[in-house]
C-alpha positions in Angstrom: 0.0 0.0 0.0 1.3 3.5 -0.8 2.3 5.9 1.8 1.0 9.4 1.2 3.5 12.0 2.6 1.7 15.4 2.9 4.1 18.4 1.6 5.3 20.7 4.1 4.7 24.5 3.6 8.3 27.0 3.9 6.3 27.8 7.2 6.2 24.4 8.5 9.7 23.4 7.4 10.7 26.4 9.6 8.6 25.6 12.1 10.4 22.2 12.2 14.3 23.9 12.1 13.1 26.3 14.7 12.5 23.4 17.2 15.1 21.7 16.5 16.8 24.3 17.4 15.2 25.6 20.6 13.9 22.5 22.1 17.1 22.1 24.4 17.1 25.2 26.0 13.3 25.4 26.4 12.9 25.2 30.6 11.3 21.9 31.6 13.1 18.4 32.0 11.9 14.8 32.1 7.8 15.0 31.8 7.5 18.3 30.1 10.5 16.9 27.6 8.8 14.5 26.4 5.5 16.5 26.3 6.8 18.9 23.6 8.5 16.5 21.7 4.9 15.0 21.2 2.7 17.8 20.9 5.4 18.7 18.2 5.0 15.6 16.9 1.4 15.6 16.7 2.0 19.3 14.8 4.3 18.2 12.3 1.2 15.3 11.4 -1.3 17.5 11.3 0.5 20.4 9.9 -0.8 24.3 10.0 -4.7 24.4 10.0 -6.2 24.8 7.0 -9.5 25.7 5.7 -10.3 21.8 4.7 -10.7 21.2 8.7 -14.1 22.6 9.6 -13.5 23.9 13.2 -11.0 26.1 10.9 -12.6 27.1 7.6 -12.7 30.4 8.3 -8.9 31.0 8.8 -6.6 29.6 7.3 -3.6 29.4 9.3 -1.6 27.7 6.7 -2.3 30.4 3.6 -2.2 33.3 6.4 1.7 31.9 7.3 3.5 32.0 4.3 6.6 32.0 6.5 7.7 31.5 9.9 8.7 34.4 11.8 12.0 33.7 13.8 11.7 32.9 18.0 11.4 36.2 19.5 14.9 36.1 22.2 14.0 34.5 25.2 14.6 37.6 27.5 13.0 40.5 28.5 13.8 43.5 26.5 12.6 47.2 27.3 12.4 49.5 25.2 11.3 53.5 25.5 7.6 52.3 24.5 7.0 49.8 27.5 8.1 52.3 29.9 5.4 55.0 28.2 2.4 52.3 27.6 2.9 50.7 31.5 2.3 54.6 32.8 -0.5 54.4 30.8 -1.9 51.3 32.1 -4.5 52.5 34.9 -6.5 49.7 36.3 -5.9 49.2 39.9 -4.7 45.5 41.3 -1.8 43.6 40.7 0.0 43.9 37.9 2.0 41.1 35.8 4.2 42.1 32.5 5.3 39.9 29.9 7.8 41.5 26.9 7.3 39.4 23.9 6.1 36.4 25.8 9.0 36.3 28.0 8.0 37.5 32.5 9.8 40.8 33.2 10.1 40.8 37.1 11.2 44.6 37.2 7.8 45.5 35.9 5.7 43.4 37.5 4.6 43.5 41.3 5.9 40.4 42.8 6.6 42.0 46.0 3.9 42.8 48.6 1.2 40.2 46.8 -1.8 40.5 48.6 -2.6 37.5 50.8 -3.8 34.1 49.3 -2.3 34.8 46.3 1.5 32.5 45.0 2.7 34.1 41.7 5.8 33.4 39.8 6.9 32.8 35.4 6.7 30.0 34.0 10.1 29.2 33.2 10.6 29.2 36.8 7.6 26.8 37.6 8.9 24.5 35.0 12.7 24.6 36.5 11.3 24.2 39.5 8.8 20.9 39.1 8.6 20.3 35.2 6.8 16.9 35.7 4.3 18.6 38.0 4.1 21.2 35.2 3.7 19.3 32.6 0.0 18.0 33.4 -1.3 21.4 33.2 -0.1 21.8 29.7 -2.1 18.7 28.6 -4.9 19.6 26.2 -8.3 18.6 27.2 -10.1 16.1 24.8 -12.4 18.7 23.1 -8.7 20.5 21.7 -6.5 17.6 21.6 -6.5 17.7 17.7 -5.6 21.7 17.8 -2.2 22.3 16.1 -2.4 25.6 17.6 -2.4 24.2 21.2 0.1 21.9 19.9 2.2 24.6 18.8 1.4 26.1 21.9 2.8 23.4 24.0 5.7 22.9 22.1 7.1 26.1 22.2 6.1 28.2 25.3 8.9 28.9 27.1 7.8 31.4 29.8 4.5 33.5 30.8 3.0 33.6 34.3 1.5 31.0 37.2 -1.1 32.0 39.3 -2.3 30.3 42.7 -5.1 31.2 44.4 -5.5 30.0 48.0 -8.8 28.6 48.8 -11.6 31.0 50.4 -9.7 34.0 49.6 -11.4 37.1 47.7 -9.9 39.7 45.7 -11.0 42.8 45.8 -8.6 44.3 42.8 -8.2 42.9 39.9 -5.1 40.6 38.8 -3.7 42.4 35.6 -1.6 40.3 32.7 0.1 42.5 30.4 1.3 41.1 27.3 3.4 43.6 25.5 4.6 42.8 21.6 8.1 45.5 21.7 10.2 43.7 18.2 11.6 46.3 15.9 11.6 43.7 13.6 9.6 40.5 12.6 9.3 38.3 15.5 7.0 34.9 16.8 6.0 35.3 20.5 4.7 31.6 22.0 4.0 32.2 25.7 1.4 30.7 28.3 -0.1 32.0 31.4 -2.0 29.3 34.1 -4.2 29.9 36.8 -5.0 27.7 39.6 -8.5 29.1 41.8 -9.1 27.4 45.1 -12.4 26.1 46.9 -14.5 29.0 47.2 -11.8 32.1 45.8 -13.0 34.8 44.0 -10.9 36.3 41.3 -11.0 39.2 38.6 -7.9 38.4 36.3 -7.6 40.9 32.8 -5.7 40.3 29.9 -4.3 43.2 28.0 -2.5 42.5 24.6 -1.1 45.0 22.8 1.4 45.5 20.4 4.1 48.9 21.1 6.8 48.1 18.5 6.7 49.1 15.0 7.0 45.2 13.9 4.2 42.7 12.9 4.2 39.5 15.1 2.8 36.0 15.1 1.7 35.5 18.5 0.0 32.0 19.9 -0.6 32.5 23.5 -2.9 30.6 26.0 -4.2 30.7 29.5 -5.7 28.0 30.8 -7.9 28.1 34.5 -8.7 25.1 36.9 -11.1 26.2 38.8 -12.1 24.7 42.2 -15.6 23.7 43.3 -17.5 27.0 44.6 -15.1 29.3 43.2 -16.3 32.5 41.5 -13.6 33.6 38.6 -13.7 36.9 36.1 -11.7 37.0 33.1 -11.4 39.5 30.8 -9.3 39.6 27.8 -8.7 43.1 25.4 -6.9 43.1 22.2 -5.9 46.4 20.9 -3.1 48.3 19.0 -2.1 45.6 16.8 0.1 45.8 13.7 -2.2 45.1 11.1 0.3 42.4 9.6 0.0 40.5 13.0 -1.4 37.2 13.2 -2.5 35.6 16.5 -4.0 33.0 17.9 -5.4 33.3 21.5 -6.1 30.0 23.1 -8.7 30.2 26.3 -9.1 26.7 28.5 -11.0 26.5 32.1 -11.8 23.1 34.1 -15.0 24.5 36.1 -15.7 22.5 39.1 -18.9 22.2 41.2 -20.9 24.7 42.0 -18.2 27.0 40.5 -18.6 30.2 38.1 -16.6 31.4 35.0 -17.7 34.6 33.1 -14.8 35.8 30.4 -15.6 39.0 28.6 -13.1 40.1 25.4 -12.8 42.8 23.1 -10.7 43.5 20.0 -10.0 46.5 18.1 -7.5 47.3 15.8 -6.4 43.7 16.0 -4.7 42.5 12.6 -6.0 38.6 12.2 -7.3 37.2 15.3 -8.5 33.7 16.2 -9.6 33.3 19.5 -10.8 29.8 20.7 -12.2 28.8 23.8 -12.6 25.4 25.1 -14.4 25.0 28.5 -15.2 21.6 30.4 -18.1 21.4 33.2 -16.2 19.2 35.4 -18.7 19.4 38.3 -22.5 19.5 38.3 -23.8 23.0 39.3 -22.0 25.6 37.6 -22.1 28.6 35.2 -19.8 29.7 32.9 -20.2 32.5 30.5 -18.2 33.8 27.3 -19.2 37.3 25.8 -17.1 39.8 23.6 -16.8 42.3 21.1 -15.4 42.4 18.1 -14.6 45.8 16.0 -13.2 45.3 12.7 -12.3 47.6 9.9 -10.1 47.6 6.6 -8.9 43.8 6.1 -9.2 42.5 10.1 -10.1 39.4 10.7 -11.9 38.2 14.2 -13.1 34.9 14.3 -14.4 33.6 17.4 -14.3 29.5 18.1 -15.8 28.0 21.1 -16.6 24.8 22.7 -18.5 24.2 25.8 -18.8 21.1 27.3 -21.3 20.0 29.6 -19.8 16.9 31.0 -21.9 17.6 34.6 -25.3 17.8 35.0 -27.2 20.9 35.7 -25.1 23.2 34.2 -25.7 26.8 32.6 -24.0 28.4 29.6 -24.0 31.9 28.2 -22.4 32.9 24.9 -23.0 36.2 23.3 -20.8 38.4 21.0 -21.3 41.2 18.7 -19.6 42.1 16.2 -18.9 46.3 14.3 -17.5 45.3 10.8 -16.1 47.9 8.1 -14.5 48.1 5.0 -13.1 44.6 4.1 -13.4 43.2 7.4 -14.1 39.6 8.0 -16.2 38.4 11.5 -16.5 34.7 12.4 -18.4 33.2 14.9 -18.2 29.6 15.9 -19.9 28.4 18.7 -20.2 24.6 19.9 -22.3 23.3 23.0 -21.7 20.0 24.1 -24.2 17.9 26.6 -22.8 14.7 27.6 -25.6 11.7 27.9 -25.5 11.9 31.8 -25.7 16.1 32.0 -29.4 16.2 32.5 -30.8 19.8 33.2 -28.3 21.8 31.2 -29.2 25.1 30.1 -27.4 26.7 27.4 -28.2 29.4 24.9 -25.8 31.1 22.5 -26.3 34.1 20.7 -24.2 36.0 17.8 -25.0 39.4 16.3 -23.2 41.5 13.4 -24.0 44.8 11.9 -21.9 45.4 8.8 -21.6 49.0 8.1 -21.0 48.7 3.8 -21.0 46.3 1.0 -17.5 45.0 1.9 -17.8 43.4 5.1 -18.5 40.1 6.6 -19.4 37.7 8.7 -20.1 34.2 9.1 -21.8 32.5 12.1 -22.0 28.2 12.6 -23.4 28.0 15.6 -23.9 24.0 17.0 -25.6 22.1 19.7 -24.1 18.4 20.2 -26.9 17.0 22.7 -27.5 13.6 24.1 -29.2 14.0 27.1 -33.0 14.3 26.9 -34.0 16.9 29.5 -32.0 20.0 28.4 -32.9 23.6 27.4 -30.4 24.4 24.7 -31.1 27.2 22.2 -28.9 29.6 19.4 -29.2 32.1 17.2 -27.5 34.7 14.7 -28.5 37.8 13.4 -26.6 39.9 10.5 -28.0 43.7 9.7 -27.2 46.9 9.2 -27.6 49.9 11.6 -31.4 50.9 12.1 -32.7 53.4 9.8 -35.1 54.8 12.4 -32.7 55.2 15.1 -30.6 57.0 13.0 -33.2 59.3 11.7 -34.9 59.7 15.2 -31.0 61.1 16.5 -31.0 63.4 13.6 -33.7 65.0 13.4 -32.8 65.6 17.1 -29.8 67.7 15.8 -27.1 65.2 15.9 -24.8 65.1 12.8 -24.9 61.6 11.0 -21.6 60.6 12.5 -22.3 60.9 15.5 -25.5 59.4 15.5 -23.9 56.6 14.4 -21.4 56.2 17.1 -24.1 56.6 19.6 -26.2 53.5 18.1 -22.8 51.5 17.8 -21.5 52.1 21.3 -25.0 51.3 22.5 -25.1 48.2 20.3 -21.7 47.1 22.2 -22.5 48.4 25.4 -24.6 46.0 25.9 -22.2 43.3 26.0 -19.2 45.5 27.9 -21.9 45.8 30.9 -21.8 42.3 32.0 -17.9 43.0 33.1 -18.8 43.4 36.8 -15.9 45.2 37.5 -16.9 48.8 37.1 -13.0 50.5 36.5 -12.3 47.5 33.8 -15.8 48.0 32.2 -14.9 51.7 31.8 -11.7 51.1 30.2 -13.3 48.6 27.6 -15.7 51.3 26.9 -13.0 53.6 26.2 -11.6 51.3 23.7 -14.8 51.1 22.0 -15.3 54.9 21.6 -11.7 55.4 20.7 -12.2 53.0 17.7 -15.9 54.5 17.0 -14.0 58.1 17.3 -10.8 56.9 14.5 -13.6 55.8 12.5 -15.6 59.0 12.2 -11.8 60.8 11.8 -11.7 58.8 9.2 -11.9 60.6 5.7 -15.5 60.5 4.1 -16.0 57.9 1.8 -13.0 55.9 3.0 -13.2 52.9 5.5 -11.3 53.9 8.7 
């Protein structure tokens, strides 16, 4: 029988020099070893995802990577522009800064952590105790055939570990700052983890953004396990990205019992953007919900991928995201909602609206419902329009030029979403991000996509 050998793209060629080359001074020993060599392994067999694989159809990873960006240098750089955007950076809490994927301790607040809470990079948690390490770096089964994650395994070398202590409840938020600095083309693989006791409750924010005049491929992840009764807030923003840049953020939680998990994210000005989330009920009891925005203009691309699965009975999921598309921009919305034969009493509903603001924009929505249990309330739906012609008209012939009654129905049409962030000083900032974006679009010249 004859043996089909798939060709290899020059990205995946490169891919394959580049680990070659970095595997042996990636931190992690015995366990995590062998862990990359597989998950590299299980890359180089699936290759680059590709439009022919339909949880990727939408973005193709393996047209959109012509070439491999070289390994960003695995230490922390800091350049003029970090200084000026971490002055900037005004939500309260702790704060935690990573320079092209790689922890910088001299910006981040490691001393004086408030109590209950263990933090420390990754590269030192895998020195430390790689085997122990390694087990949180497994893929659950709902993402084990992602070559993103695999890439993702393979190759992250640093980021930051959270522990939070059981009963303990944060009053400021825990900030992750992930800061893209190269002056010239660089990759940027890093991965954050965060462990939530019995009981915790934790806000932890995500802020990506890109101060360097270089494009980027960035593949980051994050991944929670979260402890029965635990209440966790994550909130992930986007923003000031090269347009060249290509990323893939990667979102996993393990919810226990009687546990909660709301993630909120918003993107603007983000380049191409895949963000997948893959959650697993692990306990009967809980509630997890995912919401964004997505703001696209010129050629962007957002698509949003998600799979929740109810492996616990009585569970109750949330998914709603709304998408602002202009010019050539292209949305995507992929949602999946697993119920597992013995997950009786779910309740899930997932929701996906667009408004596309001219001829040239996009957006495509699949959403799914995998259910085998027979007493479940499941629903989905997707709408696509324009802005309302009678809201419009009702603004102005209240005296507001056209441009700005079209910011006002927009930022209402994603305020909406923003106000489920319970955390009033991060719901304000997204805000700000949406008006900003609303405000470089009406700057924009007339006639011409901003």
């Amino acid at each position: 029988m004859a043996i089909i050998t798939p060709l290899k793209t020059v990205a995946e060629q490169q891919l394959a020099q580049q680990f070659a080359n970095a595997k042996a001074e990636l931190p992690g020993a015995g366990a995590m070893r062998k862990l990359r060599e597989d998950a590299f392994a299980g890359f180089e067999a699936k290759g680059l995802p590709h439009r022919r694989l339909e949880s990727w159809r939408y973005t193709d990873l393996r047209s959109l990577l012509r070439e491999a960006m070289p390994l960003a240098p695995r230490r922390a750089v800091r350049p003029h522009a970090v200084a000026d955007r971490l002055a900037l950076q005004t939500i309260g809490g702790t704060r935690f800064v990573l320079i092209d994927g790689v922890f910088s301790p001299a910006d981040s607040d490691q001393a004086g952590l408030p109590a209950g809470v263990g933090a420390r990079s990754l590269a030192e948690a895998l020195t430390d105790a790689a085997d122990e390490m390694a087990a949180a770096f497994v893929a659950p089964e709902i993402a084990r055939d992602d070559s993103a994650l695999m890439l993702n395994a393979a190759f992250a070398g640093d980021g930051v570990v959270l522990e939070i202590a059981p009963g303990t409840e944060l009053q400021q938020p825990i900030v992750l700052l992930s800061l893209a600095t190269g002056q010239s083309e660089a990759a940027i693989v890093s991965r954050s983890l965060v462990k939530v006791g019995a009981g915790a409750k934790v806000t932890v924010v995500e802020l990506h953004e890109s101060v360097g005049p270089a494009p980027a491929q960035i593949n980051h992840a994050i991944a929670f396990d979260i402890a029965d009764g635990a209440e966790v807030e994550h909130v992930r923003m986007v923003t000031r990205q090269r347009p060249e840049t290509v990323q893939v953020q990667s979102l996993l939680a393990e919810i226990g019992a009687h546990a909660s998990f709301a993630s909120f994210a918003l993107a603007a000005n983000c380049g191409v953007l895949r963000q997948q989330s893959f959650l697993r009920y692990a306990g009967e009891h809980s509630r997890a919900a995912l919401r964004g925005i997505n703001l696209l203009r010129k050629q962007e691309h957002c698509d949003v991928t998600l799979v929740m699965d109810h492996a616990a009975a009585h569970g109750e999921s949330r998914e709603l995201f709304k998408n602002i598309i202009e010019g050539e921009g292209t949305g995507v919305f992929q949602g999946k909602v697993i119920v597992r034969p013995h997950s009786q009493k779910t309740d899930g509903s997932m929701k996906s609206n667009a408004l596309l603001l001219n001829d040239g924009a996009t957006m495509f929505n699949k959403p799914e419902l995998e259910i085998f249990a027979d007493d479940v309330v499941c629903g989905h739906g997707a709408t696509v329009a324009q802005m309302d012609a009678e809201q419009l008209f009702y603004l102005m012939a209240r005296g507001l030029p056209r441009p700005q009654a079209e910011a006002l129905v927009l930022a209402a049409f994603a305020g909406e979403v923003a106000e489920f962030v319970t955390d009033e000083a991060v719901r304000e900032i997204a805000m700000r991000e949406v008006e900003a974006w609303l405000a470089q679009r009406e700057a924009a010249p007339k006639g011409e996509a901003a």
